[in-house]
C-alpha positions as CSV (number, residue, x, y, z in Angstrom):
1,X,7.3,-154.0,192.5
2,X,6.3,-154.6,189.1
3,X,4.0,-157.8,188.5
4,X,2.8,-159.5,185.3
5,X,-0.4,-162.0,184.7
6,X,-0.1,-163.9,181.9
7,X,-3.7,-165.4,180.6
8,X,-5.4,-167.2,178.0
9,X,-3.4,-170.1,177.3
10,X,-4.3,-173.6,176.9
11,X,-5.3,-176.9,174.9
12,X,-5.8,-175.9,171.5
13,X,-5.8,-178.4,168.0
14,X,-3.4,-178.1,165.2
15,X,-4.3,-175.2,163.1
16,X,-6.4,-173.2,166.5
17,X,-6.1,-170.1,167.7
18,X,-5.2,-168.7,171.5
19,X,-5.2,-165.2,172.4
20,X,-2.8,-164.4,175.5
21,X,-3.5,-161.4,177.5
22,X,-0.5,-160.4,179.9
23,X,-1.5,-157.1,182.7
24,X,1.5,-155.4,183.7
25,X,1.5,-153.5,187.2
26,X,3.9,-151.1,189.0
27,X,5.5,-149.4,186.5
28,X,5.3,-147.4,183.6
29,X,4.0,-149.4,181.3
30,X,3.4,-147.3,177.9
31,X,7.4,-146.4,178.4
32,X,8.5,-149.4,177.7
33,X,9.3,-152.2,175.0
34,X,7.5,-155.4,175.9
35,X,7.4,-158.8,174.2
36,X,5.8,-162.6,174.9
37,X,8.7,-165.3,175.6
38,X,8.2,-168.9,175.5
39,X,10.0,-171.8,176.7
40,X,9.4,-175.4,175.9
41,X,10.7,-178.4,177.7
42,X,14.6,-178.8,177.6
43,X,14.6,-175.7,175.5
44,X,15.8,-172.0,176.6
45,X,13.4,-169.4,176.5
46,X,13.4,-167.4,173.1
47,X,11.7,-164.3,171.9
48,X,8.4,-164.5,170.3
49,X,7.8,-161.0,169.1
50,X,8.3,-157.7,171.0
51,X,6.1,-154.1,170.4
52,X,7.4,-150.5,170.8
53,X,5.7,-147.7,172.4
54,X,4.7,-146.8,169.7
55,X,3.4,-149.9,168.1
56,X,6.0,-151.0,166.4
57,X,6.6,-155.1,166.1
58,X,9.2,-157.4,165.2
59,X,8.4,-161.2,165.3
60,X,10.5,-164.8,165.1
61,X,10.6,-166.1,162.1
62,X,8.9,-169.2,162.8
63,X,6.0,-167.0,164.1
64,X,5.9,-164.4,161.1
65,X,2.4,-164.2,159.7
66,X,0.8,-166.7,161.9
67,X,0.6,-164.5,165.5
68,X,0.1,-160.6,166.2
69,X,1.1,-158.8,169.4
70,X,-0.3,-155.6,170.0
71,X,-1.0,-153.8,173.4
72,X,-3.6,-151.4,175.1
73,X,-1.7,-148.8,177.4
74,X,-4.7,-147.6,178.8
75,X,-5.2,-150.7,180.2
76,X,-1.1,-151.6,180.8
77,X,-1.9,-154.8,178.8
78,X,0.0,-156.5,176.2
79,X,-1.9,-159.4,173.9
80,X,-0.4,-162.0,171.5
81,X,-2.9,-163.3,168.9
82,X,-2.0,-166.9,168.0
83,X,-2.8,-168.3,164.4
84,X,-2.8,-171.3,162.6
85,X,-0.8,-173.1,165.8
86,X,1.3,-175.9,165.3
87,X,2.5,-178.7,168.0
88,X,6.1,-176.6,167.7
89,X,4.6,-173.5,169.6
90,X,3.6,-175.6,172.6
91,X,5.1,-174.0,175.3
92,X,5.1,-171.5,178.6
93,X,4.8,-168.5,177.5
94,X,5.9,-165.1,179.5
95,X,5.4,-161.5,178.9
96,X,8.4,-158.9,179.7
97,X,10.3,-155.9,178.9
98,X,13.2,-156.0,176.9
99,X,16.5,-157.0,178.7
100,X,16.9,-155.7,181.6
101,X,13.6,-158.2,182.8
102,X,11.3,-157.6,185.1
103,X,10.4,-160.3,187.6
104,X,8.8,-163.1,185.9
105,X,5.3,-164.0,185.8
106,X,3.9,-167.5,186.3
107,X,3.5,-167.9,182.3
108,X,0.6,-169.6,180.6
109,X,1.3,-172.7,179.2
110,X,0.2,-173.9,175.3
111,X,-0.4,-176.8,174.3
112,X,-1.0,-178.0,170.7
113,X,-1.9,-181.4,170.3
114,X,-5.0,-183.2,168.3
C-alpha cells in the first residue's frame, strides 16, 4: 500500500517562503513521475509542477520562477520550494504520481495572509 506525508506547510506573509517535504512509501519511488497538487476552497485541485526520474520539471504558469520541486530518491522524498508566496497560493497541497494517483495523503495546508 503506498502512503504519502506531506510536511512543511503553514502560515507564512506575502512575499515568504515554505518548503514542503512529501515521503513516499511502498513503492518504487525513483520509477516514477511525481508532482505537488493543490486545492483551494471551492476550487478543483490543479497541478503545481511535476519532476521526472530523471530530474526533469515542468511548472504552472502562475508558479514559474517563484517555487522549485526537486526530489531525493535515496530518501523517496519529493520537496517543493516556495518563493515570493502570494495570498493566491493558499491552499492544501498534495504530493502524487502522475495520473493514475496513488491514494491521497492528508495534504498540508498554506496559508498566505499578512
Amino acid at each position: 500500500q503506498v502512503q504519502l506525508v506531506e510536511s512543511g506547510g503553514g502560515l507564512v506573509q506575502p512575499g515568504g517562503s515554505l518548503r514542503l517535504s512529501c515521503v513516499v512509501s511502498g513503492t518504487f519511488f525513483r520509477g516514477y513521475v511525481v508532482g505537488w497538487y493543490r486545492q483551494a476552497p471551492g476550487k478543483q485541485r490543479e497541478l503545481v509542477a511535476h519532476i521526472t526520474s530523471g530530474g526533469s520539471t515542468n511548472y504552472a504558469d502562475s508558479v514559474k520562477g517563484r517555487f522549485t520541486i526537486s526530489r531525493d530518491n535515496a530518501k523517496n522524498t519529493v520537496y517543493l520550494q516556495m518563493n515570493s508566496l502570494k495570498p493566491e497560493d493558499a491552499a492544501l497541497y498534495y504530493c502524487n504520481r502522475n495520473s493514475p494517483f496513488w491514494p491521497w495523503g492528508q495534504g498540508t495546508q498554506v496559508t498566505v495572509s499578512s
